[in-house]
C-alpha positions as CSV (number, residue, x, y, z in Angstrom):
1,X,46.2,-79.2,-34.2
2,X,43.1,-81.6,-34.9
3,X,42.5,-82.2,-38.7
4,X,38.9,-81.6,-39.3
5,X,37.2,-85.1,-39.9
6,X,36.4,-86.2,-43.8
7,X,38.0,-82.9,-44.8
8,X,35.9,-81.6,-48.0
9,X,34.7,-78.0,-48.5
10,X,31.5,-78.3,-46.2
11,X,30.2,-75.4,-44.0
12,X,30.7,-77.0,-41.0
13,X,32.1,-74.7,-38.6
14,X,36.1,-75.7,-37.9
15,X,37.2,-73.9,-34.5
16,X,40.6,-74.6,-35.2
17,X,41.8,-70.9,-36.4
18,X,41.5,-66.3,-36.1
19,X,42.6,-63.9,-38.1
20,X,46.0,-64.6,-39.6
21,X,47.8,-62.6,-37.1
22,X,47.1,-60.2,-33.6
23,X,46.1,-56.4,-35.1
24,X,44.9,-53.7,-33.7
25,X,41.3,-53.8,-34.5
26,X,41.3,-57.1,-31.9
27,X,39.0,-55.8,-29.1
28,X,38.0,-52.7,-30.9
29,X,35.4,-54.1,-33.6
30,X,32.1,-55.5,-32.0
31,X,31.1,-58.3,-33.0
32,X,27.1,-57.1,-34.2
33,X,26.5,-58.6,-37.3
34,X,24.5,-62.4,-37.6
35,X,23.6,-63.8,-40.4
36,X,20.7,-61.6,-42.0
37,X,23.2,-58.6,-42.2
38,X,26.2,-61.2,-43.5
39,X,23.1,-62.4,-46.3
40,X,22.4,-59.2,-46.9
41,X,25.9,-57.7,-47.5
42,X,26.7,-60.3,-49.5
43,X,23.5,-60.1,-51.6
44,X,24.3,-56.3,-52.2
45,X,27.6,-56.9,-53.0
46,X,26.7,-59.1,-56.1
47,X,23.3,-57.6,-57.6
48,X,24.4,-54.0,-58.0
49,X,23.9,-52.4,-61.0
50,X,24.5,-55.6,-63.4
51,X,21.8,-57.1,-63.3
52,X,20.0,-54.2,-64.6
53,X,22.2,-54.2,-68.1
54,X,23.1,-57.7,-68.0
55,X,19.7,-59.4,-69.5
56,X,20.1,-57.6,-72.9
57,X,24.1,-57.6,-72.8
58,X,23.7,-61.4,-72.5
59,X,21.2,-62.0,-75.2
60,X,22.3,-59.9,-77.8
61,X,25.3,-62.4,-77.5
62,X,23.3,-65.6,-77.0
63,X,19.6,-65.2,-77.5
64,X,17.5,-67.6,-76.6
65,X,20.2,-69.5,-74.8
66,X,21.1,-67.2,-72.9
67,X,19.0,-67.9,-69.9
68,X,20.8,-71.2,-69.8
69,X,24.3,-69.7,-70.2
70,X,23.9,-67.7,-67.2
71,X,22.9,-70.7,-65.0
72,X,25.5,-72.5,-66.4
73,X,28.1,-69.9,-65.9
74,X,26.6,-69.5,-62.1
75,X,27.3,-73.2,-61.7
76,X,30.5,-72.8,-63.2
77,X,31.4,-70.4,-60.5
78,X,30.6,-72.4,-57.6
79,X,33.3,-73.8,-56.6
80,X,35.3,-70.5,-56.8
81,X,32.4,-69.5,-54.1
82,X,32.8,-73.1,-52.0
83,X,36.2,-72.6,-52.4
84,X,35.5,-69.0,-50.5
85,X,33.0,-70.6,-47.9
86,X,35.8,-73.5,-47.0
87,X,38.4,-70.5,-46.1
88,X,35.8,-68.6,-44.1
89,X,35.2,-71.2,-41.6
90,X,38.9,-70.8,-40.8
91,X,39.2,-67.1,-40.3
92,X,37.1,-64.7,-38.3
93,X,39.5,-61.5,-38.4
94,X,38.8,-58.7,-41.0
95,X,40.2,-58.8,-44.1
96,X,38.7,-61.6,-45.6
97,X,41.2,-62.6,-48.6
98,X,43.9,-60.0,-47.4
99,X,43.8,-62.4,-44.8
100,X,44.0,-65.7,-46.1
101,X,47.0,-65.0,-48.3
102,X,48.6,-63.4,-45.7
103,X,48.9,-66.7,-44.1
104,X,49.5,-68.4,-47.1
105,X,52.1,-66.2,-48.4
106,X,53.3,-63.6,-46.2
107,X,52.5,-59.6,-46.2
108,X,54.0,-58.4,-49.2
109,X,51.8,-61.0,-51.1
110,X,48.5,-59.9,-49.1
111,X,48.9,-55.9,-49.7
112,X,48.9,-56.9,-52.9
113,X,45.6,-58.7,-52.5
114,X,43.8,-56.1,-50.9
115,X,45.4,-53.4,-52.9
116,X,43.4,-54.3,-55.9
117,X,40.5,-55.1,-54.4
118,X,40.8,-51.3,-52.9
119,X,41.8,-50.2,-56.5
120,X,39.0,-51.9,-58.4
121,X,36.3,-51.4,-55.8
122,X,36.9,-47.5,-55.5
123,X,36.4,-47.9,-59.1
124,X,33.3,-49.8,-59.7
125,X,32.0,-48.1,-56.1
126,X,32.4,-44.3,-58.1
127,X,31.3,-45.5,-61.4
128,X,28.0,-46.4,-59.7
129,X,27.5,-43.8,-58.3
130,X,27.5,-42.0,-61.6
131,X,25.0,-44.9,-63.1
132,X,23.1,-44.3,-60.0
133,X,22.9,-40.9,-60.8
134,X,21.2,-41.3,-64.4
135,X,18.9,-43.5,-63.7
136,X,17.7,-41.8,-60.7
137,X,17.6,-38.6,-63.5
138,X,15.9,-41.0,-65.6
139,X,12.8,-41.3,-63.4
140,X,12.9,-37.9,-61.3
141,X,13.3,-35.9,-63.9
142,X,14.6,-37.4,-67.9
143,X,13.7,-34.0,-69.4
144,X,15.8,-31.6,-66.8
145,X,18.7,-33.9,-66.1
146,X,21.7,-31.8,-67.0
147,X,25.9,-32.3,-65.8
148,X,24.7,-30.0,-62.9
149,X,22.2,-31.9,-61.9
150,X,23.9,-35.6,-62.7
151,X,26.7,-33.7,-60.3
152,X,24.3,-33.1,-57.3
153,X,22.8,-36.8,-57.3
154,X,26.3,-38.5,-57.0
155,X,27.6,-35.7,-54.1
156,X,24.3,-36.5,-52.5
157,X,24.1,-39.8,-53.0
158,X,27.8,-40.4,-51.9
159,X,27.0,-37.8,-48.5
160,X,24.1,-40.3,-47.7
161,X,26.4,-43.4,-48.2
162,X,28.9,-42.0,-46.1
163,X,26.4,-41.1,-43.3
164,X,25.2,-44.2,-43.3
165,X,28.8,-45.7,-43.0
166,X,30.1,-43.7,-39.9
167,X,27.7,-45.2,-38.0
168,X,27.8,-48.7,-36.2
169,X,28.4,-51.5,-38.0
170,X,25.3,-53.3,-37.3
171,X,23.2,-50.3,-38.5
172,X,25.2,-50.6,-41.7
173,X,24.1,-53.8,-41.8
174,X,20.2,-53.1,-40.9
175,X,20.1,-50.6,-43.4
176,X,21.4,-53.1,-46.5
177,X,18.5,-55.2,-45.4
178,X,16.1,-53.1,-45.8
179,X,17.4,-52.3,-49.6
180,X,17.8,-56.1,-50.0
181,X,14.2,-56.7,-49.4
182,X,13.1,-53.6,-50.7
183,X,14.7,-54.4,-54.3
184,X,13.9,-57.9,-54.1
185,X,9.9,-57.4,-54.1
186,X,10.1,-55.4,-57.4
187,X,12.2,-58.1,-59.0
188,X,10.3,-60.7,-57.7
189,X,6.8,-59.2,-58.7
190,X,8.3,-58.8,-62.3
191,X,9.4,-61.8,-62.4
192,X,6.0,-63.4,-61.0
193,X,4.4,-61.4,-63.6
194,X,6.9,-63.0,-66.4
195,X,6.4,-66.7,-65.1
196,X,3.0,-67.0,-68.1
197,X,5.8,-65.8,-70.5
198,X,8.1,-68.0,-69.5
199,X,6.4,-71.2,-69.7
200,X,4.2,-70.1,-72.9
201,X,8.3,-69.8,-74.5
202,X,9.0,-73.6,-73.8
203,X,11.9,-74.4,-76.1
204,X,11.8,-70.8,-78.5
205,X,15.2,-70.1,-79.4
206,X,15.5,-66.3,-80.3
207,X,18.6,-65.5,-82.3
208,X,21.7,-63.6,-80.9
209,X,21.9,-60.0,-82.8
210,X,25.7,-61.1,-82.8
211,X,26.6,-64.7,-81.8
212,X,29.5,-65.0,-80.0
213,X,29.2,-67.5,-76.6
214,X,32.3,-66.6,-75.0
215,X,31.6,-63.1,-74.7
216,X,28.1,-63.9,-73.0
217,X,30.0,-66.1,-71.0
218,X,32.2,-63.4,-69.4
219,X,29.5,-61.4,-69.0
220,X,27.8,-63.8,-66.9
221,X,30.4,-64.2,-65.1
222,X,31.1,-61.3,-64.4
223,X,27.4,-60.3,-63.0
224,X,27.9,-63.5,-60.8
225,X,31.2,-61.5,-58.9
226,X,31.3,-59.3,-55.8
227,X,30.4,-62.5,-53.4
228,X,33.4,-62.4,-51.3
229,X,33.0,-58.7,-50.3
230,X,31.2,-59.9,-47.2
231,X,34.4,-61.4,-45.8
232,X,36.4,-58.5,-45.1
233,X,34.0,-57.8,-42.2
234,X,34.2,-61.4,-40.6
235,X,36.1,-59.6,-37.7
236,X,32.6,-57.6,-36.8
237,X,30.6,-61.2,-37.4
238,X,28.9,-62.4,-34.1
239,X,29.7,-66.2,-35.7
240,X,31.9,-66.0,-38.4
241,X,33.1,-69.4,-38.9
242,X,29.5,-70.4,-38.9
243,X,27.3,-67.8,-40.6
244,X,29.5,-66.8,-43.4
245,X,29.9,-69.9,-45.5
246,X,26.0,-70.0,-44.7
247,X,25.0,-66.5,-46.2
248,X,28.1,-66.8,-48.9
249,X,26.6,-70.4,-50.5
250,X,22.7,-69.7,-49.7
251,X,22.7,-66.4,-51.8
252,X,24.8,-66.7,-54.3
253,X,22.4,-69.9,-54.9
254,X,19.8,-67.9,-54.9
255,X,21.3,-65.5,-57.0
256,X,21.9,-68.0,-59.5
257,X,18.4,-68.9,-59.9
258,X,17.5,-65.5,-60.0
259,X,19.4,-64.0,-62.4
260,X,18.6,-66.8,-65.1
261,X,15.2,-66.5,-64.4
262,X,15.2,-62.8,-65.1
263,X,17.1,-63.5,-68.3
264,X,14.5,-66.1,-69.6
265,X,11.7,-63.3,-68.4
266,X,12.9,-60.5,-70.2
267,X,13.7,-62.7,-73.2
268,X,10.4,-64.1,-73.1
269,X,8.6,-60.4,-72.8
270,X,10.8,-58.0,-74.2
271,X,14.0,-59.3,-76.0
272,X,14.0,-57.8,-79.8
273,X,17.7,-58.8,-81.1
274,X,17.9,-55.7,-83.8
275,X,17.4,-53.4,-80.8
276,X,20.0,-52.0,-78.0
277,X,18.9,-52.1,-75.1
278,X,20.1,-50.2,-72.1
279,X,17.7,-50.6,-69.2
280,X,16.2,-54.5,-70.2
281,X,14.2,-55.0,-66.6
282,X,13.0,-51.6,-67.1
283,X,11.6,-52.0,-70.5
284,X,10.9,-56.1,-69.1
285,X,8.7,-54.5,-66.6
286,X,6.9,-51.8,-69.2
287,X,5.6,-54.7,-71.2
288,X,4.3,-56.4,-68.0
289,X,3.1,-53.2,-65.9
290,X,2.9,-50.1,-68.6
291,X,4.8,-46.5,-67.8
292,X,4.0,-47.6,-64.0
293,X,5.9,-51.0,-64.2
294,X,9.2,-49.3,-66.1
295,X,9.2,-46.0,-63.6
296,X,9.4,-48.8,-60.5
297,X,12.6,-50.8,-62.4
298,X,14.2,-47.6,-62.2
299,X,14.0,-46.7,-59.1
300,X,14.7,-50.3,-57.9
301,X,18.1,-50.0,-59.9
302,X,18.7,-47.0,-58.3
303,X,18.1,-48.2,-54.7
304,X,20.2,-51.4,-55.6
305,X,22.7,-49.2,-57.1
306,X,22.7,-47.3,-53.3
307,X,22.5,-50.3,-51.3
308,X,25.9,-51.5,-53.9
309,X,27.8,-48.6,-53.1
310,X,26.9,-48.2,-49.4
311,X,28.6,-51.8,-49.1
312,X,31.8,-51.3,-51.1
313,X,32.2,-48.1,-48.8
314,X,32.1,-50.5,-45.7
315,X,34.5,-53.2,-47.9
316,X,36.8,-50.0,-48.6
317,X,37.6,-49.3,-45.0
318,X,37.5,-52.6,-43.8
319,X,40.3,-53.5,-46.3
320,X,42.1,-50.3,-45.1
321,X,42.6,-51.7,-41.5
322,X,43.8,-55.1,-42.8
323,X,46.4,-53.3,-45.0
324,X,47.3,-50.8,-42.1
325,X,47.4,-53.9,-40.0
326,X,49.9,-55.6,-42.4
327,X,52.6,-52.3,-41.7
328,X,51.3,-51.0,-45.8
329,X,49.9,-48.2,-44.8
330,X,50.1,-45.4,-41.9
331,X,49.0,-46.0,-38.6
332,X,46.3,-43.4,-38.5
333,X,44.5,-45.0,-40.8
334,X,43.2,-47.7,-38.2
335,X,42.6,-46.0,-35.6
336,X,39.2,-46.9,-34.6
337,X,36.4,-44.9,-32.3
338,X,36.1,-46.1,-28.7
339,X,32.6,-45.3,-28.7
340,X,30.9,-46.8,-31.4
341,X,33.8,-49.3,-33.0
342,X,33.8,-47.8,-36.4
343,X,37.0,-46.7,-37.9
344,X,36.3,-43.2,-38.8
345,X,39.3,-42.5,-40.6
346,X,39.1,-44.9,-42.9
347,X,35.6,-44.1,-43.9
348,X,36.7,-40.6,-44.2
349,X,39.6,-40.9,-46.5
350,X,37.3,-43.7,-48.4
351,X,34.7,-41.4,-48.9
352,X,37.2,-38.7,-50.1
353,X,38.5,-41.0,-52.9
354,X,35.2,-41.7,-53.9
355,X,34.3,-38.6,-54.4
356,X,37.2,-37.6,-56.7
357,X,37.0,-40.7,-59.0
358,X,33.5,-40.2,-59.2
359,X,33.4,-36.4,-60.5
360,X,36.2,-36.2,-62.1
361,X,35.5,-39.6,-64.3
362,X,39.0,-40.9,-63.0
363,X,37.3,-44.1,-62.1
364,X,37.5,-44.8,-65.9
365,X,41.5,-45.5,-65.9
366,X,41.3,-47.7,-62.9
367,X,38.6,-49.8,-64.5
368,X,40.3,-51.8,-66.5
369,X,41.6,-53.1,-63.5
370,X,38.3,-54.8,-62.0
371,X,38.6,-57.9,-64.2
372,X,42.2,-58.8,-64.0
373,X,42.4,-57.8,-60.4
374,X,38.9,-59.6,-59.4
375,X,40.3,-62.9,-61.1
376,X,44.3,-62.8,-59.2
377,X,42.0,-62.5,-55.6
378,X,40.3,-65.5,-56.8
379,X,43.4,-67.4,-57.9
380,X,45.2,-66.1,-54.9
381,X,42.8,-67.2,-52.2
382,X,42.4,-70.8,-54.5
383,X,46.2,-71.4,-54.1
384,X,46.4,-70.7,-50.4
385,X,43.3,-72.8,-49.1
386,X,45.7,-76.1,-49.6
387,X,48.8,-74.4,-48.2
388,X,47.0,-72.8,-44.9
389,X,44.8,-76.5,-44.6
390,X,48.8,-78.4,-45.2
391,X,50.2,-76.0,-42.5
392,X,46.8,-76.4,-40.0
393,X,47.1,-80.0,-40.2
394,X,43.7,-80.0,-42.2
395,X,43.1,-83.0,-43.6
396,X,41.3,-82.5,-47.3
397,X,39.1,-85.0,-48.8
398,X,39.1,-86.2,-53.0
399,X,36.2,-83.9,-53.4
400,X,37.7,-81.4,-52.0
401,X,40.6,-81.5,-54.2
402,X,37.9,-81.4,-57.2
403,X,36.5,-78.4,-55.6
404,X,39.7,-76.6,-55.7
405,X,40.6,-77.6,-59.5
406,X,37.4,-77.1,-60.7
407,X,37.9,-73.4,-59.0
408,X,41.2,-73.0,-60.9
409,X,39.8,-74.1,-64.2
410,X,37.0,-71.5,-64.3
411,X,39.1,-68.7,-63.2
412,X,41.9,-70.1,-65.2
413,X,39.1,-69.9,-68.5
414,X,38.2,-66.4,-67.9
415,X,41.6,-64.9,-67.7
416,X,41.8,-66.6,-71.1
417,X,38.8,-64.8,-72.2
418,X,40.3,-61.5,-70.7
419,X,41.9,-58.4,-72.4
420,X,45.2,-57.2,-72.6
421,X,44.9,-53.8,-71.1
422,X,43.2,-55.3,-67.3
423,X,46.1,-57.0,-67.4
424,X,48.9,-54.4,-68.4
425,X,47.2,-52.2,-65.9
426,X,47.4,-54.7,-63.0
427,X,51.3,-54.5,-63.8
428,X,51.2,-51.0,-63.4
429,X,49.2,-51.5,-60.1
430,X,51.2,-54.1,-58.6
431,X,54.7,-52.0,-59.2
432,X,52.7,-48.9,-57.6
433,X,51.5,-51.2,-54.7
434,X,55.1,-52.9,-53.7
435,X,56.1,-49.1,-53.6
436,X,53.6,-48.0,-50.6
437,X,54.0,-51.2,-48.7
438,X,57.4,-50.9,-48.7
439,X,57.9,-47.7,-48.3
440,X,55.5,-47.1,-45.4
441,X,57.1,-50.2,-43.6
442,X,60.9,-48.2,-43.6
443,X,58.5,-45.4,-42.3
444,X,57.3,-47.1,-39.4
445,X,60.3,-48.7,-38.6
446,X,61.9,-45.6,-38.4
447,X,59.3,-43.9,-36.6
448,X,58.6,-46.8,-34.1
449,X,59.6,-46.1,-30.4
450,X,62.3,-48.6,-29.2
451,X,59.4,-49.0,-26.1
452,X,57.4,-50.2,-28.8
């Protein structure tokens, strides 16, 4: 196999690997999506609901510095994300890191991956849909909202999502655009609105209500996750090895930029450190617009809130056919629809578990997961990039190698800032996983034909 000229973490296409092994969604999935649906899945899988709390969060930790705390943290992250972009111009399978470890480190190792993922989604994907549900209360109707009516908006909500999911991929991926560009004209009339603010600031440092920089460094960070979604669905990519490193790098840059200028806005406009704050663009946007200007922040959180979950449903059953692919789970679980290529099983039991976690509030014991869990993909899919570029014959360049550390550092610094209880519950999760993969594996042996 021909290493790759100058090595490095570039974009640059290298049409030297697939998917990690033959499975059974090869010649199933259609290849639909280009870029503008990748850009736009991965842009709804980062700026979810976070952004809408994070501006407040950060400041009331920072203050005035915190618009440079979050660009700094978003630079920080980068190489995590080129790190990301390098091992998707390897792979175009589905999966995504499931994928990449698999290669790395074998199937028991990659269930393990994409159990978590599955784990921590399902849990940030259901506790949306409860945050979507009060703030779309907030502006339909604050007075009447009741646990009736909070009920009704996550079961519709969730019965729109899942619509929307059992149809083509490529529709899917249509209809996140039009929330992308639908939430991005609010925000970026805001922050228009802001830029007098912002430059009239200049060098004003407002105090923190309660200092403390590594706390509104993990906060950052965390609003910066949720890039690498996208990659599961490389195996329904027209281009993968070309337009995913693409989309990945090109939003998340302009995410960066973004979210740090909607920190300095609202700290500019509407920042008061003695006051909590649980809707800062919203109350950002009533200082520059009135009662008109905080109704629309609402309802943009609330469509970015949709357009969030309607992606992690996609992630959700995407990651199911990887782990059915890797003998974890059972085989009906990947059985995929000859007529439109979308694996209606897996969006079915998805939308199942979605809607128990999200009524019944169990989302709240698997969130402590979404931090330690988030951070092990990271590290995981870091330490196999140089073991599947070794095995591929790949040769890697010094600044690649800087990429790489520099990738292992920052993850490395927020598992340092992380608690206790993520990680006792990842235990618990990883014990639970090894369980079902083995387990269903005996199963299938069993059960497999000797034709087979």
């Amino acid at each position: 196999m021909r290493a790759v000229a100058g090595g490095g973490l570039s974009c640059e296409r290298v049409p030297v690997m697939t998917s990690a092994a033959p499975s059974p969604d090869v010649g199933r999935l259609r290849r639909s999506v280009g870029i503008g649906g990748l850009a736009a899945m991965v842009l709804n899988g980062i700026v979810g609901a976070g952004i809408f709390a994070m501006p407040a969060a950060v400041a009331a930790k920072s203050g005035g510095w915190a618009p440079l705390i979050v660009m700094m943290v978003g630079l920080a992250m980068l190489p995590v994300v080129m790190v990301f972009a390098r091992l998707a111009t390897l792979f175009d399978g589905t999966g995504g890191p499931i994928l990449y470890v698999e290669r790395a480190f074998g199937g028991a190792a990659a269930f393990q991956i994409g159990w978590m993922q599955c784990l921590s989604t399902a849990a940030a994907a259901a506790a949306n849909a409860n945050v979507l549900a009060d703030y779309a209360l907030r502006w339909w109707a604050p007075i009447a909202a009741g646990p009736i009516a909070h009920a009704g908006v996550v079961v519709v909500a969730l019965c729109l999502i899942f619509a929307i999911n059992l149809t083509a991929t490529s529709v899917v991926a249509r209809a996140l655009g039009l929330v992308s560009i639908l939430k991005l004209l609010p925000l970026g009339l805001v922050l228009l609105l802001a830029l007098p603010a912002i430059a009239a600031n200049g060098g004003v440092i407002a105090p923190a209500a309660q200092w403390s920089l590594a706390q509104a460094i993990l906060l950052s960070a965390y609003s910066f996750s949720g890039f690498e979604g996208a990659m599961t669905v490389a195996g329904e990519a027209r281009d993968p090895k070309r337009d995913m490193p693409r989309a990945v790098i090109g939003v998340y840059l302009a995410v960066s930029l973004l979210y740090a200028l909607l920190v300095w806005g609202y700290v500019a406009t509407a920042y008061v450190p003695a006051k909590s704050d649980t809707a800062p663009l919203s109350t950002m946007a009533g200082a520059l617009l009135g009662g008109t200007g905080a109704a629309l922040m609402l309802a943009t959180a609330t469509l970015s809130i949709f357009g969030n979950v309607t992606n992690n449903m996609l992630f959700l059953s995407r990651r199911l056919l990887a782990l059915e692919t890797l003998g974890g789970l059972p085989r009906w679980i990947g059985r995929i629809s000859p007529t439109d290529a979308v694996p209606r099983h897996a969006v079915v039991a998805i939308m199942a578990v979605l809607l128990a976690l999200a009524l019944s509030g169990g989302f709240a014991a698997l969130a402590v997961l979404s931090v330690a869990s988030r951070l092990i993909v990271y590290l995981g899919c870091i330490a196999a990039l140089p073991v599947i570029e070794r095995r591929e014959g790949l040769s890697r360049s010094a600044r690649g190698n800087a990429v790489i550390a520099a990738a292992a550092i920052a993850c490395v610094g927020l598992i340092s800032g992380s608690e206790a209880a993520s990680w006792q519950a990842m235990v618990i999760a990883v014990v639970a996983g090894a369980m079902i993969y083995f387990a269903n594996r005996q199963w299938r042996a069993r059960t497999t034909a000797p034709s087979d």
